[in-house]
Phi, psi and omega in degrees: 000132201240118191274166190250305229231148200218085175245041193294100170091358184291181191223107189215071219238119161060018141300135177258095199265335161035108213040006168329136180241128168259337155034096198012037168286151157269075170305007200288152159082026185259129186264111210239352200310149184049021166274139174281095161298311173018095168091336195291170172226130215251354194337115227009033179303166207235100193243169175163203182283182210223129164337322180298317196276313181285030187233289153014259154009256159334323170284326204265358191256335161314310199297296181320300196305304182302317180323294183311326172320293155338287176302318158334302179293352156274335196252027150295290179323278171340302227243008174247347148356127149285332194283127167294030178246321176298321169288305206285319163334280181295295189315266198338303184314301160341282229256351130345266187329308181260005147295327173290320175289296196294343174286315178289347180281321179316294156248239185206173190308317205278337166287329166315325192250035177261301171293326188264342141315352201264317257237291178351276177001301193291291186308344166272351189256349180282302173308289190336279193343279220286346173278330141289341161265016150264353167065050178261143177262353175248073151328295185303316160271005154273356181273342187254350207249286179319313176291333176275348178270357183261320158318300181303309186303325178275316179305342167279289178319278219283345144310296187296336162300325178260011197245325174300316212291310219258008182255324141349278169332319173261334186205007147091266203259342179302299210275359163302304181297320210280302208266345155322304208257341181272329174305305183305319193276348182281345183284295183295322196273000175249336163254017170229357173209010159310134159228029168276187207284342191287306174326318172311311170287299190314297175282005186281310173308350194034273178267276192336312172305313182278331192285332160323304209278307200279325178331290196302336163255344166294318184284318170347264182317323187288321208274329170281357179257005164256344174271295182323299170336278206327302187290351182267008215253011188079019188284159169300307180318303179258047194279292155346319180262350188281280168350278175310341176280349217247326153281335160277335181296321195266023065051071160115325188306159180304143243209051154318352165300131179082348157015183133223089166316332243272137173063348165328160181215135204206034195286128189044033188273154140278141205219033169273143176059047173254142188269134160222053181268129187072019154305116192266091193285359197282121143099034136000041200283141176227033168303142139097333222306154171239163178046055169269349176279009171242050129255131165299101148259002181040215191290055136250178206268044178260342189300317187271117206277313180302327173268341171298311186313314207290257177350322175277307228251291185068052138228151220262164201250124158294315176317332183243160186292100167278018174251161185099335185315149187256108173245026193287138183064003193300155138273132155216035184320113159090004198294158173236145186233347158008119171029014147337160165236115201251044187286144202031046164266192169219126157248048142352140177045006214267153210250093160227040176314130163067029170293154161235131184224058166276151178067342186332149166259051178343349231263168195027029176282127178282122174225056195258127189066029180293149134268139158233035179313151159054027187265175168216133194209049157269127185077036183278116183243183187064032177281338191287339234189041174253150155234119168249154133245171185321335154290007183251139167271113179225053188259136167075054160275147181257084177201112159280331154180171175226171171230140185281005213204125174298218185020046155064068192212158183041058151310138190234130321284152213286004135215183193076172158250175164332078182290156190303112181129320194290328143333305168279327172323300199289313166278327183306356164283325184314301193288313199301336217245151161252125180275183183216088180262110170259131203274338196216078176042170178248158160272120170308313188301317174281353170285332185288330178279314181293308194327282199266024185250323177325309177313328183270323216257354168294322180101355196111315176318150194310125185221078185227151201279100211279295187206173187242117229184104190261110201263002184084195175037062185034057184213123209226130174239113175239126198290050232249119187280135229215147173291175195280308164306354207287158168288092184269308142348317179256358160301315206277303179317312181277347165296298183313316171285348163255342148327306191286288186325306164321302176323279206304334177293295186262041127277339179270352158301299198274352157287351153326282184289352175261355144313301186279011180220035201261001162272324154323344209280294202298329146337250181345274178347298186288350147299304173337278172313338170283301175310322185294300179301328205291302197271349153282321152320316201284289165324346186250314185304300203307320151350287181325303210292319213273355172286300179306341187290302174317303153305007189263139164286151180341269196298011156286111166304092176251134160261099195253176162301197203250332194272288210294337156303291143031243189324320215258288229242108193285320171326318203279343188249317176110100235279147178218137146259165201213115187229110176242128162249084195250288206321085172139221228167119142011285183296309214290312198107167209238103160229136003265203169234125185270128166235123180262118195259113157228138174249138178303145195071007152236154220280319153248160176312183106276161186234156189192131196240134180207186185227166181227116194311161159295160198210359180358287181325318194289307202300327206271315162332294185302316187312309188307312181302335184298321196288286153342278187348287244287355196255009203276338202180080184298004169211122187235153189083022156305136184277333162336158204218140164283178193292129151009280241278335201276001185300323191298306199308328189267331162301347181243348163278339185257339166288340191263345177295296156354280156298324160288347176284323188283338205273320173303308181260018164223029175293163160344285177306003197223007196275331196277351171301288180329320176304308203291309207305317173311322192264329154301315188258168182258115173339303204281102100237159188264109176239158176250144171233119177230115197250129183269110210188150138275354183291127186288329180286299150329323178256354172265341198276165183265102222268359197257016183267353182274138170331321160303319185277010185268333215255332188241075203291347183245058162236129179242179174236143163210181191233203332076099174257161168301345200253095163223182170199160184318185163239125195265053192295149173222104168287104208241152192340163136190141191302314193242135172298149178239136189208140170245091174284134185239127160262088182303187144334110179256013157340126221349072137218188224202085196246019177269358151305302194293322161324322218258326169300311161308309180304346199279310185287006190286017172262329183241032198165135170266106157241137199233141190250148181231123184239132156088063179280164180285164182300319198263333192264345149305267205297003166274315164304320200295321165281025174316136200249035133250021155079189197182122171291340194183120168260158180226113119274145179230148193148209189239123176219170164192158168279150162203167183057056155042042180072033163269334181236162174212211182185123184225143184263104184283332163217177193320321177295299197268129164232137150245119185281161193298338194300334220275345183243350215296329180279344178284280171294325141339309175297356158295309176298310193306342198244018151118021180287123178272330231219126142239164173229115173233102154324065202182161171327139141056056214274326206318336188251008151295303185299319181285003188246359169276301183299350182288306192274023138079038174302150202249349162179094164278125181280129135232169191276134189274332193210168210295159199238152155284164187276338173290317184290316140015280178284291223289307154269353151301332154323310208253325205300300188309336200275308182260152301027277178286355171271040167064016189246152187298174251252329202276316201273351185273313183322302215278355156271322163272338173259001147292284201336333182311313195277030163295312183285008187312305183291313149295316205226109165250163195091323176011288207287011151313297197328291184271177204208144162255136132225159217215127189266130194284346193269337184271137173272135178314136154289108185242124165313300207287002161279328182291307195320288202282000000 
């Protein structure tokens, strides 16, 4: 390469060159040091050391190489001896020497000269042996004469392996040869014109001597310029003597230390024997870069021959591992990363606009201020444990879909693809909120004080409160959506600091007041006790009044609160279990576990505490199947049917799911709950079973596979939140049920079925349909002031955030989260909304954002629903529904219908779920009746 610019040796140490084109310049030996590079372009420039310093070099690896000669010619010397002790000398030196070589070659140098410090020892006690038994009297100098010659030969080999490594470095095959030819001539000029006793002995030995003399400096030498190879070659074993050879070699070399490197382009320079220690890289380019493994980078991410390779090259090595890899600020513009794995790695700051990172594995990767425009990451997973912030770019992405959860789980969306735009849109909530995480619960009140001193010290700027989110073991995380610009490290450091304070301020208020009230305590106490006596009176009347009540017939006009009619009219509610499983874990096992018996006609449960084994398998079981569904069909509510051919295999996936489910809930720890049950309830009685729980896995499995529920035919499963509370309705009379039916977006489905089913009932209910309505005329029907009894959505919806949210697209434009309605539909709940139903993908973050708004019950598809299986149950649900049958015996009869459709669609009767507010009586026409 023929440089255009000739700057060989200049000095431009702490300038500021800032867009400079270096451009095939010639640099070598050039001091860039503390200089502002910004932007410059280094493009193939020829940068290393100045002639002088590789002359330098050359020489000095000359000065060795005649050393090795040198040393040759003793053991020249040795072993062409008349004396034998002197021969025993040089053999013993020999195998010293070439012991040293072959462990280094093997393993590496520094254990070579460990073992053969081990070896000395022996070898001075074997000559001592044979010099008494040659009956020699200077034992001592011939025992010291061994050691120093076997000790020189090796510090000499091992000056010159680093005297190779670093001449290697600068000039490859030149310093072999070199060092080569200067060991032979020094061998030969001491043994053909030497007139000491060695020169003297080699010839005297004649062809032997010399043929002797010269091996031992040709093996020498060859064999110390394949260990400088070895050490150049980036192994762990030799990183240390590699270094120092890598550092002395860039000695006089071009000099980038302390630099500001930032947007540089160094796209096809050579970079041997260049200095860049503390040197600043962010957005760096080295495509094509040469010799970057004879560069000094000191503690940067240039340091990792697997991230140097990745930077030049912008393409991943299958052979090597990326994940955890330090990628902060890399260029990597155009990279192709095709099915990598970057878990936890961090590309912080890193430049990879128009990268492809399809199949990418993401998870716990830091990408906070990444670009990634115009990357393409479809079918990228582990998005969920990904961390962006606002500073990450993520416009004009190439993405048809993802998973949020690695090993290709939870696709987002769950069918169909993206659309343009939607893909960032889907994370940007993500990035706007600050959490607030409290490990052992909150005090409202002092949350309330930081809350709002938080407000002030904001200035006005946006500060609201998104969501509330109780994770169990106390721990509680709230969710404050915050502007894109906002500081967020100092919303959270200063909340958290106005947190503690509010906290010590009213402990020191109530210890205040509890100073000032230490004459009170027995007082109180003996209140205490009088109330405690009181309300057990209460409790035994009230016992009374709800037995007599009970014997009364149904259809007497009382005026009780709405849970004691409940209670008073055995029709209406039914026997309920109530099994909360929070406590544990899958891996751990859940103890305890709780089962709640309330039975008719009593005012309280029993209660029965039992445990649940660790259960791993089952959970890894389910994954597998979730991972199989969803991947069953990329447009669900399809009219398309799956293949024949997939029944068998999924029939023997659901028996073995089965068994293991039952193996579980009829283990030891769980049986005597399972006994009581048996033994309290009655085949023929209508039981509701309602399971409690935060675990995600506990509310996806399909609980209607327990045994119990084979043996017990009026028995259903629903579900829960911690959070629910009565609904305070105000209802005004009206004959007929009111139902709204929403039609979404019907893009490849077929909702003139679900239509035609709704028309049916219309002698037995007022309905108004709205189909693919806009964002203002849904929430304005939802407010409707004579209210609505049962909303029916049908469309296209999903879940994210592991079911906690959800989305449902009401026309070809518009997606909406249920928050986004939350004031709409509360003004529902209040005028008598009982029942929702969303026919439709992936209801589980729907159901849970409705229970948050204390809805008295919702129906949904738990995982993406077919478009037949759909119709099919909306069908069946409503047709006994409306023939007067409860709300648990109408679900569990439409969905065994499913499994007609089995053989087509498998699993269908996995699919709908109740969730159910526990403070709410099931909603029934013969309740609407009375």
């Amino acid at each position: 390469m023929k440089s255009k610019i000739n700057l060989k040796g200049k000095s431009f140490k702490g300038q500021n060159l800032s867009g400079t084109n270096f451009s095939q310049a010639d640099i070598r030996g050039t001091n860039f040091t503390g200089a502002n590079l910004t932007n410059c372009n280094f493009d193939e420039a020829i940068a290393g050391l100045s002639t002088i310093w590789v002359i330098i070099w050359l020489s000095l690896s000359s000065v060795f190489g005649m050393l090795a000669g040198f040393m040759a010619t003793r053991f020249g010397f040795y072993l062409t001896s008349n004396d034998k002790i002197y021969t025993v000398v040089g053999l013993i030196s020999s195998v010293v020497l070439f012991m040293v070589l072959l462990i280094a070659k093997l393993k590496n140098l520094k254990e070579s000269l460990v073992i053969n410090g081990a070896i000395w020892p022996i070898s001075g006690t074997v000559i001592g042996l044979l010099s008494v038994v040659l009956q020699r009297k200077d034992i001592g100098q011939i025992d010291l004469l061994s050691a120093n010659s076997s000790l020189l030969a090796v510090v000499v080999v091992v000056c010159v392996i680093i005297m190779l490594g670093i001449t290697q470095a600068i000039t490859e095959q030149w310093a072999i040869a070199v060092n080569t030819i200067s060991s032979l001539v020094a061998a030969i000029i001491v043994a053909f014109i030497g007139q000491g006793e060695v020169g003297l002995t080699i010839r005297s030995a004649g062809v032997r001597g010399l043929a002797i003399t010269i091996a031992f400096s040709v093996i020498i030498a060859l064999a110390c310029a394949d260990l400088a190879k070895q050490i150049l070659r980036e192994e762990d074993s030799n990183s240390l003597i590699r270094l120092i050879a890598i550092t002395l070699a860039t000695t006089g070399g071009t000099n980038f230390r302390k630099a500001n490197l930032t947007r540089a382009s160094f796209r096809g320079a050579i970079l041997k024997n260049t200095q860049f220690t503390k040197a600043k890289f962010t957005h760096t380019c080295w495509y094509g870069a040469k010799y970057l493994n004879y560069a000094i980078f000191g503690h940067s991410i240039l340091e990792n021959s697997v991230v140097r390779q990745l930077l030049i090259t912008g393409e991943v090595n299958p052979l090597c591992s990326y994940q955890g890899l330090n990628l902060k600020g890399a260029y990597l513009t155009g990279a192709d990363f095709k099915q990598a794995d970057l878990t936890e790695a961090d590309l912080c700051n890193g430049m990879l606009q128009g990268a492809n990172l399809e199949g990418v594995n993401l998870t716990k990767v830091q990408a906070l201020g990444t670009d990634f425009r115009e990357t393409k990451l479809t079918g990228a997973c582990g998005l969920e444990t990904w961390n962006i912030d606002s500073n990450t770019r993520l416009e004009k992405i190439d993405c048809q879909f993802i998973y949020l959860l690695s090993g290709n789980r939870e696709r987002r969306p769950n069918s169909g693809y993206f659309q343009p735009g939607e893909f960032p849109k889907l994370f940007q909530e993500v990035v706007d909120t600050v959490d607030l995480i409290f490990r052992k619960g909150v005090d409202w009140k002092a949350f309330l004080t930081a809350f709002n001193q938080l407000q002030i010290e904001q200035e006005g700027k946006t500060l609201e409160i998104r969501s509330i989110e109780n994770k169990g073991d106390g721990f509680i995380v709230v969710k404050v959506n915050v502007s894109p610009d906002a500081n967020k490290e100092q919303i959270h450091d200063s909340f958290v600091q106005n947190y503690e304070l509010a906290l010590k301020t009213i402990e020191e208020k109530y210890q205040a007041e509890l100073r000032g009230r230490q004459g009170q305590i027995e007082l109180y106490r003996q209140q205490l006790e009088y109330e405690r006596q009181h309300y057990r009176k209460q409790n035994a009347n009230l016992q009374k009044i709800i037995d007599l009540l009970a014997n009364q017939p149904v259809n007497v006009s009382i005026n009780l609160p709405q849970d004691e009619v409940a209670i008073a009219s055995k029709e209406s509610i039914g026997q309920l279990f109530i099994l909360t499983i929070n406590q544990g874990s899958l891996e751990q096992g859940f103890s305890p576990v709780i089962g709640q018996i309330w039975s008719q006609g009593r005012l309280l449960p029993t209660q029965h505490i039992g445990q649940l084994p660790p259960a791993p398998a089952l959970k890894e079981l389910y994954q597998d199947w979730l991972s199989v569904y969803q991947s069953l069909n990329d447009n669900f509510r399809t009219i398309q049917p799956l293949p024949s051919n997939t029944n068998g295999s999924w029939l023997s996936f659901t028996e073995a799911f089965e068994e293991l489910l039952n193996k579980w809930l009829n283990s030891d720890e769980f049986r005597p709950i399972d006994k009581q049950l048996r033994e309290v309830f009655s085949r023929s009685e209508e039981i509701r079973i309602i399971i409690q729980s935060h675990d995600y896995y506990i509310k996806s499995f399909p609980w209607h596979l327990w045994d119990f529920l084979k043996s017990y035919r009026q028995a259903e499963v629903a579900f829960n939140e911690p959070y629910f509370e009565q609904t305070n309705t105000k209802v005004s009379p009206r004959h007929l049920v009111r139902i709204l039916a929403i039609f979404g977006n019907s893009e490849g489905l077929n909702l003139v079925e679900d239509r035609q089913v709704l028309e049916n009932l219309s002698e037995q209910a007022i309905i108004e349909y709205l189909v693919e309505p806009s964002f203002f005329e849904l929430s304005e029907t939802l407010r409707h002031c004579e209210g609505w009894d049962i909303i029916c959505f049908a469309g296209h919806s999903y879940s994210y955030e592991q079911g906690n949210r959800g989305i449902i697209q009401i026309n070809s434009r518009e997606k909406l989260t249920l928050e986004q309605l939350k004031h709409s539909l509360e003004f529902a709940i209040e005028k008598g909304l009982k029942l929702a139903i969303f026919n439709s993908c992936d209801g589980l973050g729907l159901a849970r954002q409705m229970a948050k708004m204390s809805i008295p019950q919702v129906i949904v598809m738990r995982q993406p629903v077919p478009d037949r299986v759909a119709q099919v149950f909306i069908k069946n649900f409503l047709s006994a529904f409306f023939q007067k049958k409860s709300l648990y015996c109408s679900l569990r009869e439409a969905r065994e219908s499913l499994q007609g459709l089995e053989s087509e669609y498998p699993c269908a009767s996995w699919l709908p779920i109740i969730y159910q507010n526990v403070s709410e009586i099931p909603f029934s026409l013969q309740s609407f009746k009375q």
